[in-house]
N, C-alpha and C positions, 0 to 999 in steps of 0.2 A: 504493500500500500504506500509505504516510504518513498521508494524507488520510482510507484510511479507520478506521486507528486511531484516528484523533485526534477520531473520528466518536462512536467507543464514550466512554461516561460514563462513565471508570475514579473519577473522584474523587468522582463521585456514589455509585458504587454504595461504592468505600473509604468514603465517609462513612456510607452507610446501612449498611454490615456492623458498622464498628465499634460504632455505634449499639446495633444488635443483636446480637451478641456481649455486650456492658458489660451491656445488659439483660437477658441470662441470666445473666451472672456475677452482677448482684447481686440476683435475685430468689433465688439457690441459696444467695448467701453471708449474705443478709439473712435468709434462712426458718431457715438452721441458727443462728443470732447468734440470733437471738428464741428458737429452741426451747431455746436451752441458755440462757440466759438466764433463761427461764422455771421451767426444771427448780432455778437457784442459788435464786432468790426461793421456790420450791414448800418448801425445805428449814427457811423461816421463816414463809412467809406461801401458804397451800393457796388459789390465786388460780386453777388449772383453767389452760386455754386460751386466750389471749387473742384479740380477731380481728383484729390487726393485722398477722399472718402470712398473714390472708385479702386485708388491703386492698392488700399487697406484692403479692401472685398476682395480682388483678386489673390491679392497676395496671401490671407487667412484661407480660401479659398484652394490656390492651391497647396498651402502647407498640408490642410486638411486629407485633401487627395494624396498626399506620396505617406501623408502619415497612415491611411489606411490600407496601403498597398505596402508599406512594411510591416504593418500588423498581419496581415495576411500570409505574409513571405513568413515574415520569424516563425507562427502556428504549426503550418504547415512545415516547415526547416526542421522542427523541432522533431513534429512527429516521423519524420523522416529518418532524422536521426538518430531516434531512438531506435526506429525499426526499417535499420537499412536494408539489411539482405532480402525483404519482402516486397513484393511485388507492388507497387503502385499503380494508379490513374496515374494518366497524362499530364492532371493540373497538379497535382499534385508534384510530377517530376518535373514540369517547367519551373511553379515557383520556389521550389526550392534547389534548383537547379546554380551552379556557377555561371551561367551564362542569364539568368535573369537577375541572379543577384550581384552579381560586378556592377552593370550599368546602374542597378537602383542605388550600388553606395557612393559613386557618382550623382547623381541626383541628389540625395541626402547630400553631399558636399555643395553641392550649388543652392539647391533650398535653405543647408546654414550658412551660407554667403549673402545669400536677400535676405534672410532675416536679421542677419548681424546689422546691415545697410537701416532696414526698417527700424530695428532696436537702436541704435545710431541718430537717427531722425526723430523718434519716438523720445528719447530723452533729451532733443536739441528742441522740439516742442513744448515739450514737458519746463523745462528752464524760462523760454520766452514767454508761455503763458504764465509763471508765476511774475516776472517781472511787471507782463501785463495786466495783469488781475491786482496785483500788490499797487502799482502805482496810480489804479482807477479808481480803490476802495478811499486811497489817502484824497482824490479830488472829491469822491462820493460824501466825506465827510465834510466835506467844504460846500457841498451844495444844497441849497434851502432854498429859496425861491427866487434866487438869482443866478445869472450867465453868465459862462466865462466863452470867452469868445479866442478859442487858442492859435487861429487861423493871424490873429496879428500879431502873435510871436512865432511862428512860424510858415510865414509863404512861401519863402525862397526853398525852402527842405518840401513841402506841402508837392509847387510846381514840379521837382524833382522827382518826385516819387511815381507821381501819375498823372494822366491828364483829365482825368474824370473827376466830375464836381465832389469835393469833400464840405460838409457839414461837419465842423470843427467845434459850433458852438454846442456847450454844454448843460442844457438845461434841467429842469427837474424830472421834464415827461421821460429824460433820457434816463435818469437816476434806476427807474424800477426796471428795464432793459439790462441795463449793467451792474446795478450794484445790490441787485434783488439775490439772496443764498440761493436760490433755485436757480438761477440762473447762471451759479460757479462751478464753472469746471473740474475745478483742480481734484476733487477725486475720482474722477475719470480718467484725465489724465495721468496721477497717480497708477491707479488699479492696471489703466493698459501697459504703463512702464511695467509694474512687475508682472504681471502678465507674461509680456513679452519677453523679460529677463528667463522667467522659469519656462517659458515656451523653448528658449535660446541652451540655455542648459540641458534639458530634457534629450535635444535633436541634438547636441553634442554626445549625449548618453546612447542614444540609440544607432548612432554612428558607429560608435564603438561597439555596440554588443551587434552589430550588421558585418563591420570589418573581423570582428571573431569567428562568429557565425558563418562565415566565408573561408578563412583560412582553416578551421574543422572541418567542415564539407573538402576542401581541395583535398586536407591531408585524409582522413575517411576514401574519398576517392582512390588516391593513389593507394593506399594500405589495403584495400579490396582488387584494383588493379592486380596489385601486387601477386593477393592471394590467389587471383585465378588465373595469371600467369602460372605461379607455381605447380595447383593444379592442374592445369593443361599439359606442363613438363612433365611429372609424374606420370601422369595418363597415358602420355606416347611413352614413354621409358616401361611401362607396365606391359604398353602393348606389341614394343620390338624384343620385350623378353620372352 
């Protein structure tokens, strides 16, 4: 009963859920963190839609997909593993084949390459929106039923930036848009930073127990090679005697 517990991949597949888990938490936590984001900036500068909520979709999206085609591979590897010398299905021998699984640890090496990028971006976000959130709360406290009009200490930076009409001044009706608690990001942004961190570590994890699980199977392969070379030797030696 030991034995064949110990058969089952519990910490492969522990590491590919949490993977994918961390990967929906932060394509949901990143998508809401952008669109209120969006909605603070909309109330000074009419910027529409960005598609950076689209490149989070795809990229969650397809982290999701190779994560479940290594979930698949490792199950199937496993049982393979344990019961080589028996016959299997097709699918069974493709995916846990050395020829399905080279290119998929390839793939895992690129997929933690975009996500390193995205983790990267994700914590370059994460910094600028607390700076922008921190320095709105401190005008937020300054506004009661008067304007500040920030466009005449800043034109020449204003003109540079864009040529689309900016609304600079800062009024009260603007206060409950931006300085309203439901309307702060920052633990969104937060929650997808670590998110993504334990997404980033995980696919590091299963890298590695992919690249094991590879070099087993090569060396398994050739050690049965081996054996039925031997075999086959014997066999004629048995049958020129």
């Amino acid at each position: 009963m030991c034995s064949k517990c110990l058969k089952f991949p519990f910490l492969t597949i522990l590491s590919g859920v949490i993977a994918l888990i961390s990967a929906i938490i932060y394509g949901t936590t990143m998508g809401l963190a952008i669109d209120g984001f969006e909605k603070q900036i909309n109330a000074f500068l009419s910027i529409g839609t960005s598609p950076i909520r689209f490149i989070v979709f795809i990229s969650t999206t397809f982290l999701i997909a190779v994560l479940i085609i290594f979930l698949i591979s490792s199950i199937i590897s496993t049982i393979k593993m344990s019961q080589y010398d028996k016959s299997h299905s097709r699918v069974v021998r493709f995916f846990s084949s050395t020829f399905f699984t080279g290119p998929l640890i390839y793939l895992m090496y690129f997929t933690i390459f975009i996500w390193a990028i995205l983790f990267s971006l994700t914590a370059i976000a994460l910094g600028f929106y607390f700076i922008f959130i921190s320095t709105t709360y401190i005008f937020c406290g300054l506004v009661d039923t008067r304007c500040f009009d920030f466009s005449v200490f800043l034109p020449v930076i204003v003109e540079k930036i864009t040529n689309k009409k900016v609304d600079l001044t800062f009024c009260s009706e603007k206060k409950e848009r931006l300085c309203s608690g439901k309307n702060n990001m920052s633990w969104n942004f937060i929650i997808a930073f670590l998110s993504c961190l334990v997404a980033l570590m995980s696919l590091v994890h299963c890298l590695m127990i992919l690249t094991n699980k590879w070099s087993r199977m090569r060396g398994k392969k050739k050690y049965f090679k081996r054996e039925l070379q031997n075999k086959n030797e014997l066999l004629t030696k048995l049958v020129e005697d």
